[in-house]
N, C-alpha and C positions, 0 to 999 in steps of 0.2 A: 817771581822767583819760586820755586818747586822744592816745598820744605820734605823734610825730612822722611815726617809723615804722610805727605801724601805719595811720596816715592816709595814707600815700605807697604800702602795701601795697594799703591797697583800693582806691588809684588804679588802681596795675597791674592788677590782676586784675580784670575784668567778668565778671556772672554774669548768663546770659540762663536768663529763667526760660519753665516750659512755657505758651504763651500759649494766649487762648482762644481758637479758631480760628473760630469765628462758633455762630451761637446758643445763646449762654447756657450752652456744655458745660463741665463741672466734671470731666474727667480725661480724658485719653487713654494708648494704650499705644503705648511706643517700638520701632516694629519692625524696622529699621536703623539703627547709626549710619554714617555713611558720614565719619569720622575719626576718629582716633584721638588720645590725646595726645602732641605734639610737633611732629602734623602746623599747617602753617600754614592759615589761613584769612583770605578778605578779606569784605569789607561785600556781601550778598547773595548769599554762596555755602551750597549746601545741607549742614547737617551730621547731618540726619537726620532719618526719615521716621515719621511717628506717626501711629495709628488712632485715631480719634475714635467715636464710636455712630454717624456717618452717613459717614463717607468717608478714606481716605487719604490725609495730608497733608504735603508735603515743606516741612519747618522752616529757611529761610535765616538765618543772624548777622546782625545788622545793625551787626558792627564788625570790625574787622581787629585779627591778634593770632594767637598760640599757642594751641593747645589746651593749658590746665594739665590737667584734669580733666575725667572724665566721671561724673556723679553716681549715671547706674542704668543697670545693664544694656539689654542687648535684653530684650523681653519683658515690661519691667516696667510695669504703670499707674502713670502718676504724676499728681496734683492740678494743678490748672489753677492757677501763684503760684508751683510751685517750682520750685528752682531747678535745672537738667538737665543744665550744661554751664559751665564755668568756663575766660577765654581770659586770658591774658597780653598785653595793650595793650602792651607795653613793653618786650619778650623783649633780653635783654642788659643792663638796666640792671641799677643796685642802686640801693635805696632811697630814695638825695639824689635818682637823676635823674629823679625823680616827684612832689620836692616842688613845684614849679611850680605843675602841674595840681591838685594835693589844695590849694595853697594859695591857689591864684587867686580861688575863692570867699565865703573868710573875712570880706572889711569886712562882707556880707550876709548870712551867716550867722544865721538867726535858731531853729534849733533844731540839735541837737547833729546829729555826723555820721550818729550810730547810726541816727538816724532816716529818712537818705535812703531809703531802701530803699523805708519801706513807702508813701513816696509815688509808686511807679511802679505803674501796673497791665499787665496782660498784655494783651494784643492782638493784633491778626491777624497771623499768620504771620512773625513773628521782629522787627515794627517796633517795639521793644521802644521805651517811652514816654522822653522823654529825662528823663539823671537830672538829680537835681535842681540839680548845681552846673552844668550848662550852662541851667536854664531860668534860675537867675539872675542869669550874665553877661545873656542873651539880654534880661534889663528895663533894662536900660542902655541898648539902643538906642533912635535916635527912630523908629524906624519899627517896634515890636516890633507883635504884633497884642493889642489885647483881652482881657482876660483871658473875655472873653465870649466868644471864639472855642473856647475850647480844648475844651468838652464835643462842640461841633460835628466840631472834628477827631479827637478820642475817637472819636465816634459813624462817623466815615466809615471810620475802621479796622476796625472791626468790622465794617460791610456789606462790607469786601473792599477800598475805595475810597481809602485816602490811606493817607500815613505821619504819622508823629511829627513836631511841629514841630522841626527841627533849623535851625543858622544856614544853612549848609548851601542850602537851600530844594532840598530833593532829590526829582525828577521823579514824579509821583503816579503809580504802575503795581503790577499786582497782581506776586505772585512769579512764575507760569508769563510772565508776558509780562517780566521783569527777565531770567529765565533765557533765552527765546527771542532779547531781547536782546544776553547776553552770548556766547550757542553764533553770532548773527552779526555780531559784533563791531559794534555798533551803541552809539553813547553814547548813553544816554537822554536829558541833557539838551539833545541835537541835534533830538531827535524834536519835532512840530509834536503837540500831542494832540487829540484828535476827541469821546474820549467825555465822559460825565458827569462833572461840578464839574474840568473838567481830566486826568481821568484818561487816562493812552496804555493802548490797547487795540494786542492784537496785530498789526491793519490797520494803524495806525501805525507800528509798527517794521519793517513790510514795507515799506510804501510807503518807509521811509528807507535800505532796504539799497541796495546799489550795483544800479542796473538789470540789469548783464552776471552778477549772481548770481543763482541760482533763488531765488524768496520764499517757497518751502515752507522752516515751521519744520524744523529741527535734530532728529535721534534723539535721545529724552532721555539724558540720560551714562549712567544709571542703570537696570536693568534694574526693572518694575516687578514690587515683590515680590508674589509668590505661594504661597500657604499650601501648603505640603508637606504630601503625605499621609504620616499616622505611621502606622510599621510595626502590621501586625495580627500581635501572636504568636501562633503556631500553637497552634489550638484554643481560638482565644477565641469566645464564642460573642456576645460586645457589646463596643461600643465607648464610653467614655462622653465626649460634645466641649464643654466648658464652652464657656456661652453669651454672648460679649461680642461689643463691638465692632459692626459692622454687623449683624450677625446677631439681635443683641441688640433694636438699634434697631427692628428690622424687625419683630420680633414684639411688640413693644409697640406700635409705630404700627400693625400690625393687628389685634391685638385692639382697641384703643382706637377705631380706627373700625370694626370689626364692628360692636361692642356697645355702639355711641352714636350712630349714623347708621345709620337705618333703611333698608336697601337695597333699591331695587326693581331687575332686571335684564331687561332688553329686547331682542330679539333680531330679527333682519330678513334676510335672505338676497337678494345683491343683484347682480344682472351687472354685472360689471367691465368688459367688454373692450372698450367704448370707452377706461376709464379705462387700460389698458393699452394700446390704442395712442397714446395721448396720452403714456405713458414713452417709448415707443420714440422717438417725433417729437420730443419733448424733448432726447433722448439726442442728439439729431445734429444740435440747435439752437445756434449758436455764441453766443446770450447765456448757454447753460446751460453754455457750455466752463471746466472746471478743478473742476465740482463734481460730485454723486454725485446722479444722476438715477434714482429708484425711487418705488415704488406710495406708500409709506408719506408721502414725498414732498403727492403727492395729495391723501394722502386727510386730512393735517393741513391744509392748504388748504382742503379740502373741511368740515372741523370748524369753521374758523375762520369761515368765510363762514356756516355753519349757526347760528353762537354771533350772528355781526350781527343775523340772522333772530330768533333766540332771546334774546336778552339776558340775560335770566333765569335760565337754566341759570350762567352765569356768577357764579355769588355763594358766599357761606356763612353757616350759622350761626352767630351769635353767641350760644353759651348764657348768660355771665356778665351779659352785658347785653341779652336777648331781642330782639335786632334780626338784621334777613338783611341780612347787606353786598353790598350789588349794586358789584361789579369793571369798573370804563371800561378795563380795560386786560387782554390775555392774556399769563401765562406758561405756555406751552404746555409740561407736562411729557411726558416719555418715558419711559417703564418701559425699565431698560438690566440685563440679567444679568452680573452682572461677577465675576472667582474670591471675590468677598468678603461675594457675594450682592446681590441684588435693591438698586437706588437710583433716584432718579427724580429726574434734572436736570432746568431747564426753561429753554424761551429766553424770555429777556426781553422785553417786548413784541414777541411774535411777531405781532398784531394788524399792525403797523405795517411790516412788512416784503414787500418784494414775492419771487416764486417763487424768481427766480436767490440772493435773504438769506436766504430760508428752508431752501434745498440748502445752504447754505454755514455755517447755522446749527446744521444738523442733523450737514452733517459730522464741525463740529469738536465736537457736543455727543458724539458715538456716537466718536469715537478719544481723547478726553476718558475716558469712563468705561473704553473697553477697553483703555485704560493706566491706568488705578487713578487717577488724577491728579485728577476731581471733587471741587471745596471745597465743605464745605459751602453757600458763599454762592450756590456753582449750582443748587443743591437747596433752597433756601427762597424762600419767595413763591409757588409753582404755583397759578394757578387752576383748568386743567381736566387731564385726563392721556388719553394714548392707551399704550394696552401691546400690541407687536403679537404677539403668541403665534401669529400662522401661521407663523411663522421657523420653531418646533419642530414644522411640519406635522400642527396640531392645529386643528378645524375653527373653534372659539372657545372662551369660558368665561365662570365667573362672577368677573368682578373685582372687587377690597375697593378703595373709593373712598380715596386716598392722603387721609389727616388734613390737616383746614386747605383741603380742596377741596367739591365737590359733586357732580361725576361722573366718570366715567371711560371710555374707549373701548375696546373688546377688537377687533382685526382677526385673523381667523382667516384658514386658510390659502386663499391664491388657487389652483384649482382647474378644470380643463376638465371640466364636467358637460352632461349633457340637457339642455336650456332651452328652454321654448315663444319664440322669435323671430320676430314676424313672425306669428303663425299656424302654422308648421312649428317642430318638433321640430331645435332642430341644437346642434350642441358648443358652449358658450359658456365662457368663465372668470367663473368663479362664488366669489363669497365670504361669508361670515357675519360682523355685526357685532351685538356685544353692548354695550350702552349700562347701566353699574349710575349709579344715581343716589339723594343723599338725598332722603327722601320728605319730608321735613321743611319743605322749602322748593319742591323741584321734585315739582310734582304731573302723573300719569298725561299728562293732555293734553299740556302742556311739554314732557314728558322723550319725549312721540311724535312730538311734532313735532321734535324737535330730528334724534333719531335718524333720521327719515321724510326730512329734508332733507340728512342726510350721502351718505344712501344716493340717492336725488334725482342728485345731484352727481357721486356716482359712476359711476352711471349713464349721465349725460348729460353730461361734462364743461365743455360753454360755457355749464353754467348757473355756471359760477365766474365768470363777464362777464357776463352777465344779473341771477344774484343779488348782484352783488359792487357 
Protein backbone atom coordinates (compact mmCIF):
# COMPACT_ATOMS: atom_id res chain seq x y z
CA UNK A 1 0.00 0.00 0.00
CA UNK A 2 1.48 3.55 -1.05
CA UNK A 3 1.43 5.71 2.07
CA UNK A 4 1.12 9.10 2.18
CA UNK A 5 4.38 10.10 2.28
CA UNK A 6 5.92 8.37 -0.21
CA UNK A 7 3.23 9.77 -2.74
CA UNK A 8 3.90 13.50 -1.65
CA UNK A 9 7.83 12.29 -2.02
CA UNK A 10 7.42 11.57 -5.60
CA UNK A 11 5.54 14.60 -5.92
CA UNK A 12 8.63 16.58 -4.96
CA UNK A 13 11.16 15.02 -6.71
CA UNK A 14 10.82 14.88 -10.90
CA UNK A 15 12.86 12.66 -12.75
CA UNK A 16 13.73 13.75 -16.44
CA UNK A 17 14.64 11.00 -18.35
CA UNK A 18 17.42 10.82 -21.44
CA UNK A 19 14.91 11.75 -24.34
CA UNK A 20 15.16 10.66 -27.84
CA UNK A 21 16.54 13.41 -29.60
CA UNK A 22 14.96 12.59 -33.28
CA UNK A 23 15.42 9.59 -35.30
CA UNK A 24 14.60 6.61 -33.62
CA UNK A 25 18.10 6.74 -31.56
CA UNK A 26 18.23 4.37 -28.66
CA UNK A 27 21.32 5.84 -26.52
CA UNK A 28 23.43 8.57 -26.24
CA UNK A 29 26.62 9.61 -24.30
CA UNK A 30 26.59 12.47 -21.52
CA UNK A 31 29.40 14.63 -22.38
CA UNK A 32 28.99 17.69 -19.82
CA UNK A 33 26.89 18.27 -17.16
CA UNK A 34 26.78 21.72 -16.90
CA UNK A 35 25.05 21.44 -12.89
CA UNK A 36 25.69 20.17 -10.38
CA UNK A 37 23.42 19.10 -7.38
CA UNK A 38 22.05 21.87 -5.17
CA UNK A 39 22.55 24.17 -8.06
CA UNK A 40 18.94 25.68 -9.05
CA UNK A 41 17.37 25.23 -12.30
CA UNK A 42 14.39 26.85 -14.05
CA UNK A 43 11.85 25.44 -17.08
CA UNK A 44 14.18 25.49 -20.41
CA UNK A 45 17.61 26.05 -18.89
CA UNK A 46 20.50 23.68 -20.24
CA UNK A 47 21.64 21.05 -17.82
CA UNK A 48 23.63 19.03 -20.10
CA UNK A 49 25.10 18.21 -23.35
CA UNK A 50 24.82 14.65 -24.89
CA UNK A 51 26.30 12.74 -28.11
CA UNK A 52 24.04 10.94 -30.06
CA UNK A 53 25.56 8.72 -33.39
CA UNK A 54 24.61 11.96 -35.47
CA UNK A 55 25.15 15.18 -33.50
CA UNK A 56 25.72 17.00 -30.27
CA UNK A 57 23.00 17.92 -28.32
CA UNK A 58 22.28 20.42 -25.41
CA UNK A 59 19.41 18.89 -23.01
CA UNK A 60 17.02 21.84 -21.46
CA UNK A 61 14.53 20.81 -17.90
CA UNK A 62 11.50 21.40 -18.72
CA UNK A 63 10.63 22.25 -15.02
CA UNK A 64 12.01 24.47 -12.18
CA UNK A 65 13.40 23.00 -8.91
CA UNK A 66 16.77 21.83 -7.24
CA UNK A 67 19.18 19.49 -8.62
CA UNK A 68 18.71 16.47 -5.99
CA UNK A 69 20.70 14.15 -8.19
CA UNK A 70 22.66 13.28 -11.06
CA UNK A 71 22.24 9.70 -12.17
CA UNK A 72 25.69 9.12 -14.44
CA UNK A 73 28.64 10.56 -14.93
CA UNK A 74 30.27 12.48 -17.83
CA UNK A 75 31.17 10.07 -20.24
CA UNK A 76 28.67 7.52 -19.75
CA UNK A 77 26.17 6.04 -22.52
CA UNK A 78 22.89 5.92 -21.27
CA UNK A 79 19.45 4.18 -22.97
CA UNK A 80 17.13 6.53 -24.48
CA UNK A 81 13.75 5.98 -21.15
CA UNK A 82 16.36 6.46 -18.37
CA UNK A 83 16.36 8.38 -16.04
CA UNK A 84 19.64 11.10 -15.96
CA UNK A 85 18.93 13.74 -13.57
CA UNK A 86 16.45 13.96 -10.46
CA UNK A 87 15.12 17.88 -9.42
CA UNK A 88 13.43 18.75 -6.21
CA UNK A 89 10.03 20.75 -7.45
CA UNK A 90 9.65 21.87 -3.86
CA UNK A 91 13.07 22.51 -2.20
CA UNK A 92 12.23 23.57 1.47
CA UNK A 93 9.14 21.83 2.02
CA UNK A 94 8.50 18.53 4.09
CA UNK A 95 6.37 16.05 3.04
CA UNK A 96 2.56 17.45 4.23
CA UNK A 97 3.62 20.54 1.80
CA UNK A 98 3.30 18.28 -1.34
CA UNK A 99 0.32 16.54 -0.26
CA UNK A 100 -1.86 18.88 -2.35
CA UNK A 101 -0.42 18.13 -5.71
CA UNK A 102 0.06 14.18 -5.12
CA UNK A 103 -3.48 14.34 -3.97
CA UNK A 104 -5.34 16.57 -6.42
CA UNK A 105 -5.46 13.73 -8.88
CA UNK A 106 -6.98 10.97 -6.87
CA UNK A 107 -11.20 11.14 -7.71
CA UNK A 108 -9.63 9.98 -11.34
CA UNK A 109 -7.29 7.84 -10.55
CA UNK A 110 -7.72 4.87 -12.39
CA UNK A 111 -4.58 2.81 -12.18
CA UNK A 112 -2.17 2.80 -9.21
CA UNK A 113 0.63 5.53 -8.73
CA UNK A 114 3.48 3.19 -9.48
CA UNK A 115 2.26 3.11 -12.81
CA UNK A 116 2.65 6.85 -13.90
CA UNK A 117 5.83 6.56 -14.98
CA UNK A 118 5.63 4.31 -17.75
CA UNK A 119 3.02 6.30 -19.31
CA UNK A 120 5.47 9.06 -20.26
CA UNK A 121 7.57 8.57 -23.35
CA UNK A 122 10.87 10.48 -24.06
CA UNK A 123 10.98 13.12 -26.56
CA UNK A 124 12.72 15.85 -28.13
CA UNK A 125 15.06 17.78 -26.20
CA UNK A 126 13.96 17.72 -22.59
CA UNK A 127 9.89 18.52 -23.47
CA UNK A 128 9.50 15.66 -21.28
CA UNK A 129 5.55 14.40 -22.11
CA UNK A 130 3.35 15.65 -19.18
CA UNK A 131 2.83 13.30 -16.31
CA UNK A 132 0.10 11.78 -15.99
CA UNK A 133 -1.72 13.48 -13.02
CA UNK A 134 -1.72 16.86 -14.84
CA UNK A 135 -3.20 15.10 -18.13
CA UNK A 136 -6.06 14.19 -15.96
CA UNK A 137 -6.80 17.45 -14.15
CA UNK A 138 -6.40 18.80 -18.07
CA UNK A 139 -9.98 16.21 -19.07
CA UNK A 140 -11.97 18.29 -16.88
CA UNK A 141 -11.78 21.20 -18.97
CA UNK A 142 -14.40 22.15 -21.81
CA UNK A 143 -12.11 23.03 -23.97
CA UNK A 144 -9.31 20.08 -23.54
CA UNK A 145 -8.21 18.95 -27.24
CA UNK A 146 -9.12 15.19 -28.47
CA UNK A 147 -7.85 12.56 -27.47
CA UNK A 148 -7.10 12.26 -31.32
CA UNK A 149 -4.87 15.05 -31.05
CA UNK A 150 -2.21 13.72 -28.92
CA UNK A 151 -0.21 11.23 -31.27
CA UNK A 152 -0.09 14.29 -33.71
CA UNK A 153 1.49 16.39 -30.86
CA UNK A 154 3.77 13.29 -29.96
CA UNK A 155 4.76 13.21 -33.55
CA UNK A 156 5.59 17.09 -33.80
CA UNK A 157 8.06 16.61 -30.92
CA UNK A 158 9.93 14.40 -32.33
CA UNK A 159 10.41 16.22 -35.88
CA UNK A 160 11.85 19.11 -33.50
CA UNK A 161 8.46 20.98 -33.80
CA UNK A 162 6.23 21.48 -30.67
CA UNK A 163 6.10 20.77 -26.93
CA UNK A 164 3.94 18.65 -24.71
CA UNK A 165 0.56 19.41 -24.15
CA UNK A 166 0.75 21.36 -20.91
CA UNK A 167 -2.26 23.76 -19.42
CA UNK A 168 0.08 26.21 -19.75
CA UNK A 169 -0.35 26.37 -23.67
CA UNK A 170 3.45 27.05 -23.87
CA UNK A 171 4.83 28.82 -27.13
CA UNK A 172 5.94 26.18 -29.84
CA UNK A 173 9.95 26.86 -30.52
CA UNK A 174 12.87 24.46 -30.83
CA UNK A 175 15.65 24.68 -27.71
CA UNK A 176 18.43 26.73 -29.79
CA UNK A 177 15.70 29.49 -30.58
CA UNK A 178 14.15 29.15 -26.50
CA UNK A 179 17.81 29.86 -25.48
CA UNK A 180 18.43 32.82 -28.21
CA UNK A 181 15.41 33.92 -26.62
CA UNK A 182 16.19 34.05 -23.16
CA UNK A 183 20.48 35.36 -23.84
CA UNK A 184 17.72 38.46 -25.34
CA UNK A 185 15.49 38.62 -22.92
CA UNK A 186 12.71 38.20 -25.13
CA UNK A 187 9.12 36.35 -23.77
CA UNK A 188 8.24 33.86 -26.07
CA UNK A 189 4.89 34.17 -25.51
CA UNK A 190 5.03 37.90 -26.92
CA UNK A 191 6.63 36.52 -30.12
CA UNK A 192 4.07 36.69 -33.31
CA UNK A 193 5.34 33.04 -34.98
CA UNK A 194 6.02 32.59 -38.83
CA UNK A 195 7.01 29.11 -39.18
CA UNK A 196 5.27 25.73 -39.62
CA UNK A 197 2.04 24.47 -37.47
CA UNK A 198 2.85 27.76 -35.43
CA UNK A 199 6.20 27.30 -34.53
CA UNK A 200 8.68 30.71 -33.69
CA UNK A 201 11.77 30.32 -35.61
CA UNK A 202 14.76 32.28 -34.75
CA UNK A 203 13.58 35.37 -37.42
CA UNK A 204 10.78 35.81 -34.98
CA UNK A 205 12.62 36.42 -31.96
CA UNK A 206 14.67 38.97 -33.79
CA UNK A 207 12.20 40.72 -35.24
CA UNK A 208 10.68 41.02 -31.34
CA UNK A 209 13.90 42.31 -29.85
CA UNK A 210 13.98 46.01 -29.15
CA UNK A 211 14.93 47.81 -32.61
CA UNK A 212 17.99 50.03 -30.63
CA UNK A 213 19.54 46.26 -29.97
CA UNK A 214 21.64 44.56 -32.41
CA UNK A 215 19.56 41.10 -33.72
CA UNK A 216 22.57 39.06 -34.03
CA UNK A 217 21.99 35.90 -31.67
CA UNK A 218 23.91 35.94 -28.29
CA UNK A 219 27.58 33.86 -27.77
CA UNK A 220 26.38 30.63 -26.58
CA UNK A 221 26.93 30.60 -22.53
CA UNK A 222 28.80 27.49 -23.14
CA UNK A 223 31.95 26.73 -24.71
CA UNK A 224 31.37 24.03 -27.35
CA UNK A 225 32.85 20.94 -26.29
CA UNK A 226 35.82 19.68 -27.93
CA UNK A 227 37.39 16.32 -27.78
CA UNK A 228 40.95 16.56 -26.23
CA UNK A 229 43.66 14.95 -27.61
CA UNK A 230 44.90 12.07 -25.09
CA UNK A 231 48.30 12.01 -24.09
CA UNK A 232 50.68 9.61 -26.40
CA UNK A 233 53.11 7.80 -23.74
CA UNK A 234 56.41 7.90 -24.86
CA UNK A 235 57.10 5.09 -27.02
CA UNK A 236 54.01 3.97 -27.85
CA UNK A 237 53.99 2.86 -31.18
CA UNK A 238 49.65 2.98 -31.59
CA UNK A 239 46.92 4.32 -30.35
CA UNK A 240 43.72 2.61 -29.99
CA UNK A 241 40.29 5.27 -30.14
CA UNK A 242 37.02 3.44 -29.58
CA UNK A 243 34.65 3.96 -32.31
CA UNK A 244 31.26 5.73 -31.16
CA UNK A 245 29.19 8.50 -31.42
CA UNK A 246 29.53 10.41 -34.70
CA UNK A 247 32.19 8.71 -35.85
CA UNK A 248 30.44 5.63 -35.37
CA UNK A 249 27.46 7.02 -37.36
CA UNK A 250 29.67 7.83 -40.07
CA UNK A 251 31.04 4.67 -41.03
CA UNK A 252 28.10 2.89 -41.09
CA UNK A 253 26.30 5.33 -43.16
CA UNK A 254 29.30 4.81 -45.60
CA UNK A 255 29.73 1.58 -45.92
CA UNK A 256 25.97 1.15 -46.19
CA UNK A 257 25.78 3.45 -49.12
CA UNK A 258 29.17 2.23 -50.69
CA UNK A 259 27.90 -1.16 -50.84
CA UNK A 260 24.16 -0.68 -51.79
CA UNK A 261 24.17 2.09 -54.24
CA UNK A 262 26.01 1.52 -57.17
CA UNK A 263 28.10 4.66 -57.66
CA UNK A 264 28.94 6.16 -60.93
CA UNK A 265 31.44 9.54 -60.49
CA UNK A 266 31.57 12.18 -63.19
CA UNK A 267 33.90 14.85 -63.56
CA UNK A 268 33.82 18.14 -65.85
CA UNK A 269 36.34 21.01 -65.36
CA UNK A 270 34.72 24.44 -65.70
CA UNK A 271 35.70 28.25 -65.94
CA UNK A 272 34.47 30.12 -63.15
CA UNK A 273 35.43 33.55 -63.51
CA UNK A 274 32.48 35.00 -64.63
CA UNK A 275 30.87 33.11 -61.71
CA UNK A 276 33.35 34.96 -59.54
CA UNK A 277 32.80 38.18 -60.61
CA UNK A 278 29.33 37.78 -59.92
CA UNK A 279 30.64 37.19 -55.84
CA UNK A 280 32.42 40.15 -56.03
CA UNK A 281 29.15 42.30 -57.30
CA UNK A 282 27.11 40.44 -54.83
CA UNK A 283 29.44 41.47 -52.09
CA UNK A 284 28.78 45.16 -52.64
CA UNK A 285 24.95 44.51 -53.39
CA UNK A 286 22.93 46.02 -50.38
CA UNK A 287 20.10 43.36 -50.85
CA UNK A 288 23.13 40.89 -50.00
CA UNK A 289 23.97 43.22 -46.83
CA UNK A 290 24.38 41.20 -43.32
CA UNK A 291 24.98 37.86 -44.93
CA UNK A 292 28.16 35.94 -46.25
CA UNK A 293 28.56 36.30 -50.08
CA UNK A 294 30.90 33.19 -51.59
CA UNK A 295 31.41 30.81 -54.59
CA UNK A 296 29.79 28.01 -52.87
CA UNK A 297 27.03 30.49 -52.55
CA UNK A 298 26.50 30.10 -56.50
CA UNK A 299 27.13 27.24 -57.14
CA UNK A 300 24.06 25.72 -54.89
CA UNK A 301 21.88 27.95 -56.92
CA UNK A 302 23.35 26.78 -59.77
CA UNK A 303 22.55 22.95 -58.58
CA UNK A 304 19.22 23.97 -57.83
CA UNK A 305 18.23 25.42 -60.94
CA UNK A 306 20.03 22.29 -62.65
CA UNK A 307 17.73 19.80 -60.49
CA UNK A 308 14.34 22.16 -62.13
CA UNK A 309 16.15 21.04 -65.50
CA UNK A 310 16.62 17.63 -64.20
CA UNK A 311 13.86 16.47 -61.91
CA UNK A 312 14.98 13.23 -61.91
CA UNK A 313 18.14 13.27 -60.25
CA UNK A 314 16.05 14.32 -57.35
CA UNK A 315 14.57 11.10 -56.03
CA UNK A 316 15.59 7.68 -54.24
CA UNK A 317 15.25 4.13 -53.98
CA UNK A 318 12.89 2.53 -52.36
CA UNK A 319 14.39 -1.09 -51.88
CA UNK A 320 11.52 -2.62 -49.49
CA UNK A 321 8.88 -1.53 -51.74
CA UNK A 322 10.75 -1.47 -55.44
CA UNK A 323 9.61 2.13 -56.27
CA UNK A 324 12.02 5.33 -57.11
CA UNK A 325 10.48 8.25 -54.86
CA UNK A 326 10.70 11.31 -57.16
CA UNK A 327 11.05 14.44 -54.41
CA UNK A 328 8.79 17.99 -55.44
CA UNK A 329 10.79 19.43 -52.93
CA UNK A 330 14.93 20.17 -52.05
CA UNK A 331 16.82 19.67 -48.88
CA UNK A 332 19.75 20.87 -49.95
CA UNK A 333 22.46 19.15 -47.80
CA UNK A 334 26.12 20.44 -47.02
CA UNK A 335 28.98 18.31 -46.14
CA UNK A 336 30.38 20.46 -42.78
CA UNK A 337 33.81 18.94 -41.11
CA UNK A 338 33.32 19.61 -37.44
CA UNK A 339 35.97 18.31 -34.29
CA UNK A 340 33.42 15.34 -34.00
CA UNK A 341 33.69 14.51 -37.64
CA UNK A 342 32.16 14.67 -40.89
CA UNK A 343 27.72 15.66 -40.63
CA UNK A 344 25.55 16.75 -43.32
CA UNK A 345 22.72 19.34 -42.36
CA UNK A 346 20.47 20.42 -45.05
CA UNK A 347 18.18 23.49 -45.52
CA UNK A 348 14.88 22.92 -45.93
CA UNK A 349 13.22 23.64 -49.03
CA UNK A 350 16.07 25.33 -50.40
CA UNK A 351 13.98 24.95 -53.75
CA UNK A 352 11.84 27.83 -52.54
CA UNK A 353 14.05 30.34 -51.34
CA UNK A 354 15.47 33.22 -53.16
CA UNK A 355 19.63 34.14 -53.28
CA UNK A 356 19.62 36.88 -50.31
CA UNK A 357 17.58 33.10 -48.02
CA UNK A 358 19.79 31.13 -49.34
CA UNK A 359 23.19 33.33 -47.96
CA UNK A 360 21.30 33.50 -44.84
CA UNK A 361 20.40 29.89 -44.80
CA UNK A 362 23.83 28.72 -45.46
CA UNK A 363 25.10 31.07 -42.92
CA UNK A 364 23.49 30.11 -40.01
CA UNK A 365 23.54 26.13 -41.38
CA UNK A 366 27.89 26.54 -41.46
CA UNK A 367 28.11 28.49 -37.68
CA UNK A 368 25.50 25.89 -36.61
CA UNK A 369 27.63 22.89 -37.11
CA UNK A 370 31.14 24.88 -36.29
CA UNK A 371 29.67 25.17 -32.80
CA UNK A 372 28.67 21.55 -32.50
CA UNK A 373 25.17 22.60 -31.95
CA UNK A 374 23.31 20.60 -35.23
CA UNK A 375 20.11 18.46 -34.06
CA UNK A 376 19.75 15.80 -35.58
CA UNK A 377 16.35 17.14 -37.03
CA UNK A 378 18.76 19.46 -39.34
CA UNK A 379 20.48 16.45 -40.74
CA UNK A 380 17.30 14.27 -41.81
CA UNK A 381 15.32 14.49 -44.76
CA UNK A 382 18.40 15.71 -47.51
CA UNK A 383 17.53 15.06 -50.90
CA UNK A 384 20.80 16.07 -52.82
CA UNK A 385 24.23 17.09 -51.08
CA UNK A 386 27.19 19.32 -52.29
CA UNK A 387 30.60 18.71 -50.23
CA UNK A 388 32.89 21.38 -51.00
CA UNK A 389 36.47 19.78 -50.59
CA UNK A 390 38.45 22.93 -52.44
CA UNK A 391 38.44 24.55 -48.85
CA UNK A 392 41.28 21.83 -48.16
CA UNK A 393 42.93 23.06 -51.77
CA UNK A 394 42.28 19.76 -53.29
CA UNK A 395 41.33 19.80 -56.87
CA UNK A 396 38.17 17.28 -56.41
CA UNK A 397 37.21 13.54 -55.47
CA UNK A 398 35.22 10.78 -55.41
CA UNK A 399 32.33 11.27 -52.96
CA UNK A 400 30.09 8.39 -51.15
CA UNK A 401 26.33 9.52 -51.91
CA UNK A 402 25.05 10.35 -48.17
CA UNK A 403 22.21 7.39 -47.43
CA UNK A 404 18.52 8.18 -48.16
CA UNK A 405 19.85 10.48 -51.25
CA UNK A 406 20.84 9.87 -54.81
CA UNK A 407 23.73 12.12 -55.65
CA UNK A 408 26.14 14.20 -54.51
CA UNK A 409 28.36 17.33 -55.63
CA UNK A 410 32.17 17.45 -54.92
CA UNK A 411 33.61 21.39 -55.67
CA UNK A 412 37.16 21.38 -55.92
CA UNK A 413 39.46 23.98 -55.43
CA UNK A 414 39.01 27.34 -57.52
CA UNK A 415 42.20 28.06 -59.15
CA UNK A 416 43.90 30.61 -61.74
CA UNK A 417 45.01 28.29 -64.72
CA UNK A 418 45.81 28.28 -68.82
CA UNK A 419 42.44 28.47 -70.50
CA UNK A 420 41.72 28.70 -74.25
CA UNK A 421 39.23 32.08 -74.02
CA UNK A 422 38.13 33.61 -76.77
CA UNK A 423 40.55 31.78 -79.22
CA UNK A 424 43.85 32.93 -76.99
CA UNK A 425 45.45 31.26 -74.28
CA UNK A 426 44.98 33.46 -70.97
CA UNK A 427 44.68 33.02 -67.03
CA UNK A 428 41.27 32.12 -66.18
CA UNK A 429 39.87 30.61 -62.44
CA UNK A 430 39.35 27.23 -63.18
CA UNK A 431 37.57 24.57 -61.07
CA UNK A 432 36.65 20.74 -61.21
CA UNK A 433 33.30 19.35 -60.33
CA UNK A 434 32.58 15.70 -59.49
CA UNK A 435 28.95 14.47 -59.73
CA UNK A 436 28.76 10.56 -57.79
CA UNK A 437 25.32 9.48 -58.43
CA UNK A 438 23.14 6.01 -57.98
CA UNK A 439 23.18 4.06 -61.06
CA UNK A 440 20.19 2.40 -59.92
CA UNK A 441 17.80 5.13 -60.73
CA UNK A 442 19.93 7.82 -62.38
CA UNK A 443 21.30 6.66 -65.60
CA UNK A 444 24.55 7.82 -67.63
CA UNK A 445 22.38 10.52 -69.87
CA UNK A 446 20.64 12.03 -66.53
CA UNK A 447 23.44 12.23 -64.28
CA UNK A 448 25.37 14.31 -67.76
CA UNK A 449 23.00 16.36 -68.07
CA UNK A 450 22.46 17.17 -64.81
CA UNK A 451 26.23 17.86 -64.15
CA UNK A 452 26.62 19.47 -67.87
CA UNK A 453 24.05 22.13 -66.59
CA UNK A 454 25.70 22.94 -63.13
CA UNK A 455 28.77 23.55 -64.98
CA UNK A 456 26.62 25.63 -67.99
CA UNK A 457 25.62 28.02 -65.08
CA UNK A 458 28.79 28.53 -63.76
CA UNK A 459 30.10 29.35 -66.59
CA UNK A 460 27.59 31.73 -67.58
CA UNK A 461 25.94 32.93 -64.73
CA UNK A 462 22.47 34.76 -66.27
CA UNK A 463 21.59 31.45 -67.27
CA UNK A 464 20.38 31.34 -63.37
CA UNK A 465 17.47 33.95 -65.15
CA UNK A 466 17.17 32.25 -68.32
CA UNK A 467 17.17 28.74 -66.98
CA UNK A 468 15.27 29.72 -63.73
Amino acid sequence: MTTMTDTSNAARFREFKMPDVGEGLTEAEILKWYVQPGDTVTDGQVVCEVETAKAAVELPIPFDGVVHELRFPEGTTVDVGQVIIAVDVAPGSDPAAAEPEAAAPAPEAAAPEAEAPKGRQPVLVGYGVAESSTKRRARKGAETAPPAAAPAAVQAELNGQGTAAVPEARPLAKPPVRKLAKDLGIDLATVTPTGADGVITREDVHAAATPAEPVAPSAPSVEPVVPAAEPVPAGARETRIPVKGVRKAIAQAMVGSAFTAPHVTEFVTVDVTRTMKLVAELKEDKDMAGVRVNPLLVIAKALLVAIKRNPGVNAVWDEANQEIVQKHYVNLGIAAATPRGLIVPNIKDAHDQTLPQLAASLGELVATARDGKTSPAAMAGGTVTITNVGVFGVDTGTPIINPGESAILAVGAIKLQPWVHKGKVKPRQVTTLALSFDHRLIDGELGSKFLADIAAILEQPKRLITWA
